[in-house]
C-alpha positions, 0 to 999 in steps of 0.5 A, a space after each residue: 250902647 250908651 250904657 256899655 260906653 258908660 262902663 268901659 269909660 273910665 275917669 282919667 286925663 284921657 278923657 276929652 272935655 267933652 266926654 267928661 260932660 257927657 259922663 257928667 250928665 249922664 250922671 245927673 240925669 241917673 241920680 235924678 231919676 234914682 232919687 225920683 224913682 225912691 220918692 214917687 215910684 217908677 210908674 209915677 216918675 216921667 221922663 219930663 220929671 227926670 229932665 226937671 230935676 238933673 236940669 237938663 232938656 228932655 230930649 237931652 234924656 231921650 239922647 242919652 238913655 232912650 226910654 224911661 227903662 234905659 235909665 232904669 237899667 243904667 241904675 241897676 248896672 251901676 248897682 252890681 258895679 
């Protein structure tokens, strides 16, 4: 759900302050998890060092993502974007 809401979003002055936020965090958290993803590997990569490196709470990634695999996806679709 999220990831569609991602998508169809787009950056302009009618966004909320509270929606750029959320699309601002949602970004740390998939750029962390890119840039772990690459160094470690998937597998070696948890969801408490995603939260770690975006500085953001874990159940802030939970929220936003659900798993570990959301992220993944929310990486690949913006890939083909």
């Amino acid at each position: 759900v999220i990831l569609l809401v991602m998508s169809s979003v787009k950056a302009g002055p009618q966004l909320t302050h509270r929606q750029r936020q959320a699309l601002a965090t949602q970004k740390l958290i998939v750029d962390a998890a890119r840039s772990l993803f690459l160094a470690r590997g998937y597998a070696a990569t948890t969801i408490d060092d995603i939260a770690r490196e975006a500085g953001v709470a874990v159940s802030t990634v939970y929220s936003v993502f659900g798993n570990k695999r959301g992220i993944f996806r929310a990486i690949r679709e913006a890939l083909h974007q």
